[in-house]
Residue, then its C-alpha position, 0 to 999 in steps of 0.5 A: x281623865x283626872x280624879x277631879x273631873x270624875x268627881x264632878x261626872x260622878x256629882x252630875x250622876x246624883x244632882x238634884x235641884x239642891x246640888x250634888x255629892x261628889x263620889x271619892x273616886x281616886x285620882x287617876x280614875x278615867x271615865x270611860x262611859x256615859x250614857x243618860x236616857x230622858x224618859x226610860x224604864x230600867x229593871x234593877x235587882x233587889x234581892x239576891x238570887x233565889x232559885x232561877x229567879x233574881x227579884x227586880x223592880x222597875x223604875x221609870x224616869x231621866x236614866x243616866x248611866x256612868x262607868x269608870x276604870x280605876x287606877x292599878x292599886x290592887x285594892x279589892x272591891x270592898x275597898x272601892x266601894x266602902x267609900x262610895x257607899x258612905x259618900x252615898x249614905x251621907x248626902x242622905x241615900x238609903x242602902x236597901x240592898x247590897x251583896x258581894x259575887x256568889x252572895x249576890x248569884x253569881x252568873x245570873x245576878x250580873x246578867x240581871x243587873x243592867x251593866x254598860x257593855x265592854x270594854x267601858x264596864x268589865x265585870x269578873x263573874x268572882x269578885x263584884x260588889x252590887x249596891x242599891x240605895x234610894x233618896x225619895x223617889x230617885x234610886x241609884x245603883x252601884x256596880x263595883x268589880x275587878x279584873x286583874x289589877x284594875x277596878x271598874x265603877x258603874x253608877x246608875x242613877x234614876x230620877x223621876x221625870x216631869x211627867x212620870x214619877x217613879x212608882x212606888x218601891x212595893x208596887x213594882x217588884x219585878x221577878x227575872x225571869x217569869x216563871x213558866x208552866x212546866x210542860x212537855x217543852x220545858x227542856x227546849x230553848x224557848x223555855x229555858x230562856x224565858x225561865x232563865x232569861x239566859x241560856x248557852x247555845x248548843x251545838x256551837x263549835x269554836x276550837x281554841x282561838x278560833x272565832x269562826x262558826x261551823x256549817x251547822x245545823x245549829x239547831x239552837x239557832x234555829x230555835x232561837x230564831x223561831x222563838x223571837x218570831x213569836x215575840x216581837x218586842x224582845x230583843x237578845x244580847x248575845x254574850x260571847x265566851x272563851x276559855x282561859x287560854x291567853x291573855x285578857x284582852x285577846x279574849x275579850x276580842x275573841x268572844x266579841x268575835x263568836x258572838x258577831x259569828x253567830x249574829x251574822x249567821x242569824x241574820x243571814x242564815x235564819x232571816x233576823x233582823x239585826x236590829x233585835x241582835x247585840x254582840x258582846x264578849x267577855x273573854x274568860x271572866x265568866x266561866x261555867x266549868x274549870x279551865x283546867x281540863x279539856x272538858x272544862x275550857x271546851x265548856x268555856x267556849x260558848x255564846x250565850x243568848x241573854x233575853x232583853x225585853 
């Protein structure tokens, strides 16, 4: 899609009944997501993280989401999104919260943040930007990362409905994740996932370039399992992983591919419904441990279980 007509996606994002500021995104840039809910909650983070915690609020209302795939330039995402943000600033947003990759918490921040799924939104867990900024009562998010040469661009755009006004800012801080008692069970999944809202299952056995799951036991799983059975309104993106070996791409289908193993085992071996499972991959973008040794890239082979409630 030409630069013109991301412009105007991007203006449709941030309309208001007195018209709209159009985003300089680059010629070339190709919408590759649009997503917009007419009555939703999203949690949207305000702070970087502190502890196990990444502070959230919550925010009611029409949530229309946009990503977008930049062109190869090999600009970097502070020059992405330096023009964004003054594009924002000066149709009258005010930024209450920006931070850059480890500033923001690494990991954890971006599982915090609502993200659209691969392959419309990439997000290198190194080099992203996160931007929060607000316009009476209507908030957007910017997400702005790198993979490679290429630069993606994620808007999020909360207005108040008709019927429920966004509360305000003070009134709905939203800590992710809540903290639990620490007990005898701390150490055990249940409570590492809701302390951490994410966690890696163990015991998963993937060699390298192989998406297929071994026989188990998986006692992860079956933890994991008895876990939703207590919570019937969560539901658990399972995110996908893989060492450096390779290329982007194949990576990237490659960890899809782990996490749909381990869903399928979920329902098939532990009785889940599908309906509460997602599937996800993001290759090697998000590393736990250097891929320069063995022990490192076996650490890079993993699912993690991400809680969405």
């Amino acid at each position: 899609m030409g630069g013109r007509l991301a412009l105007l996606a991007a203006a449709a994002c941030l309309a208001t009944g007195a018209g709209a500021q159009d985003l300089p995104l680059p010629e070339g840039a190709e919408l590759t997501a649009e997503v917009t809910r007419e009555a939703a909650t999203i949690h949207l983070p305000t702070g970087p993280l502190a502890g196990d915690i990444v502070p959230r609020e919550r925010r009611d209302g029409r949530i229309t989401s946009r990503a977008w795939r930049l062109p190869e330039r090999g600009l970097g995402t502070l020059e992405r999104l330096t023009p964004l943000r003054a594009a924002l600033e000066g149709a009258g947003w005010e930024v209450v919260f920006d931070c850059a990759a480890e500033g923001c918490g690494g990991f954890a921040f971006r599982f915090a943040t609502p993200v659209l799924p691969a392959p419309a939104m990439f997000v290198n867990i190194f080099d992203y930007r996160y931007l929060l900024a607000r316009r009476g009562e209507e908030t957007a998010m910017l997400l702005v990362s790198r993979a490679g040469e290429r630069a993606y661009v994620q808007m999020t755009h909360v207005a108040p409905g008709k019927e429920t006004a966004a509360p305000p800012p003070e009134a709905v801080p939203v800590p992710v994740p809540v903290p639990v008692p620490v007990t005898e069970a701390a150490g055990d999944l249940a409570a590492r996932l809701v302390a951490r809202g994410h966690v890696v299952l163990g015991g998963l056995d993937f060699d390298t370039g192989a998406a297929a799951l071994g026989n188990g036991p998986h006692p992860d799983l079956a933890a994991l399992a008895a876990f939703l059975a207590t919570r019937p309104g969560a539901r658990i993106a399972l995110v996908g992983h893989t060492d450096s070996v390779g290329g982007l791409a194949p990576n990237m289908a490659l960890s899809k591919a782990r996490a749909e193993a381990v869903r399928a085992r979920l329902i098939e071996a532990h009785g889940m419904d599908g309906a509460r499972l997602e599937a996800h991959g993001v290759g090697y973008l998000a590393p736990v441990a250097p891929n320069s040794t063995p022990e490192g890239r076996e650490a890079n082979r993993r699912v993690e279980a991400v809680l969405l409630e």
